[in-house]
Phi, psi and omega in degrees: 000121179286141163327306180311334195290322178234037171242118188266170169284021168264300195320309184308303201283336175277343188295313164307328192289317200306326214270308220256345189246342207238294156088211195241073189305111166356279184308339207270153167286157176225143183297297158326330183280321196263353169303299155006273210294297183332320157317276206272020154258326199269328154262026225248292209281320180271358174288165181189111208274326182268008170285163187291195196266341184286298194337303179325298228266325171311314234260320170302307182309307187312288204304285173350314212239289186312299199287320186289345186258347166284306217270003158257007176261318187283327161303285162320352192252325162283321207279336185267302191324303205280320166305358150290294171285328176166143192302309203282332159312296204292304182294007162267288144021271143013261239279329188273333153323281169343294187319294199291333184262067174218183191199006197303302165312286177357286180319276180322304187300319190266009189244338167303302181295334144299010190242342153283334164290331179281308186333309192288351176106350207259070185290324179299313193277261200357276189337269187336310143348286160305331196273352178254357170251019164202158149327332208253155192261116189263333186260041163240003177258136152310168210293296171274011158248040173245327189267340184293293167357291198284350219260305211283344176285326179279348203253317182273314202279347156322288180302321177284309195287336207204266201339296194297308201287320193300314167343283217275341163314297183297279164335297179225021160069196183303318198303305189296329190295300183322320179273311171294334190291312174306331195254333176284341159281002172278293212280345182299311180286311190247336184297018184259157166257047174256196202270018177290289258228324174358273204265333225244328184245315179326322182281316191293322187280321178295330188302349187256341180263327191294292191289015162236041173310302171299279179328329197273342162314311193264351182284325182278337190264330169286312169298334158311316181292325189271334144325269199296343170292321203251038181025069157277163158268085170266357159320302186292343197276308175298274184333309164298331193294324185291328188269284198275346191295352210261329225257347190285214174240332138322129168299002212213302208300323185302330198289316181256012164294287172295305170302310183301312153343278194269013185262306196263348167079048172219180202252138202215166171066174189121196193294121190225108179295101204239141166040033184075000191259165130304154145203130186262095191269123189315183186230143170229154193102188080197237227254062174283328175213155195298098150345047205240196181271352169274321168306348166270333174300302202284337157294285180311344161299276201320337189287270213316327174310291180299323153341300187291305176325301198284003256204307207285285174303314161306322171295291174349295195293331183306303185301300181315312180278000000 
């Protein structure tokens, strides 16, 4: 018996709930920590910095297809031993999977705490901080592009961190959330455009833009939807969303990048220091109101609202499929 086979829309909603009271405590195992490791022994062996770029771009696809086929062999494969020794293990089993691939606590717990830290005046700790939830080179920005930073980060891992697992939840019980996790944690890692990872990262990064096209579609319509429960101008929010979602270089990071831009009415995006580079990242939105800690309390309305939206219709496909 496969995850998809036992996993109910109760199960999905306690997974969710597990997530909103628990979040992701440091010490505890994760799934996700060993997808991690799994990643960087796998690609130890197969990278290989002087081949030319088709070779780079062979060695990537492999390594891509070794991980997504161990960690759906190693899933599907627990799920069955234990639905063999007794039903209600494998749905407890189940159910914590589910759990560890949602990110809604999180999200909020690593992104408060830089937000408590810049309040408190301690801006080197804000940095540091911050510097472990995003990409971008932190220790040069100031008190507002460390809050634009959280504003834009809380708003893209909306769609990656919480949409995309109910999505996938929904779709394909523990087994599918688990198989999206493998391929977003392949592109967190390997999905850049420096001279490492270019060509050698390409295949994992499209592969994270095919599966997450829908969610990020829909990650924006839920923040929309949670704007207008939470007396947002979710007019202005479609409108920015509409204008702008198109402009980033990702297909996918702009819909809820943009929809939040114009749900809180301030300006996102502009220059950003990555690998050492500039890089001039469009700009959405705008600069109707300040980049500050009240857009960010009112951006943490939106994770939880729209969570809760998306929690609902996901349960909905368990019952129906």
């Amino acid at each position: 018996m496969t995850g998809t086979l036992s996993f109910s829309a109760a199960s999905l909603l306690a997974a969710f709930g597990l997530d909103l009271i628990l979040g992701d405590p440091p010490h505890w195992p994760h799934p996700v920590r060993w997808m991690g490791r799994l990643v960087e022994m796998t690609e130890r062996v197969l990278y290989k910095g002087d081949d030319a770029p088709v070779k780079q771009r062979f060695r990537g696809m492999l390594f891509w297809f070794v991980n997504v086929s161990a960690v759906a062999g190693t899933v599907a494969g627990i799920l069955a031993a234990l639905s063999w020794i007794h039903r209600g293990l494998a749905e407890l089993i189940s159910l914590w999977i589910a759990y560890t691939a949602l990110a809604t606590r999180s999200l909020y717990d690593e992104s408060n705490a830089v937000a408590r830290a810049l309040e408190a005046g301690r801006l080197h700790e804000a940095r540091q901080l911050l510097a472990r939830i995003v990409s971008r080179q932190t220790d040069h920005l100031d008190e507002e592009g460390i809050w634009k930073a959280l504003l834009e980060t809380v708003s893209e891992n909306f769609s990656d961190g919480v949409v995309a697992p109910l999505f996938y939840l929904a779709l394909g019980g523990p087994l599918g959330a688990m198989v999206y996790k493998a391929v977003s944690t392949m592109d967190s890692m390997v999905g850049y455009k420096n001279d490492r990872y270019r060509h050698f990262g390409w295949w994992a990064a499209r592969a994270d833009d095919v599966l997450n096209w829908v969610p990020a579609r829909v990650s924006a319509l839920l923040l929309l939807g949670a704007g207008g429960l939470s007396g947002l101008e979710w007019k202005r929010g479609w409108k920015v969303m509409r204008r702008d979602a198109r402009k980033t270089s990702s297909p996918n990071a702009g819909f809820p990048e943009a929809a939040a831009a114009g749900l809180l009415g301030v300006q996102l995006g502009g220059p950003g220091v990555y690998f050492g580079r500039v890089v001039m990242k469009p700009v959405l939105g705008d600069s109707d109101k300040p980049a500050d800690a009240s857009a960010y309390r009112r951006m943490i309305r939106l994770l939880f609202v729209g969570a809760s939206l998306g929690a609902v219709p996901a349960a909905a496909v368990r019952i129906l499929f």
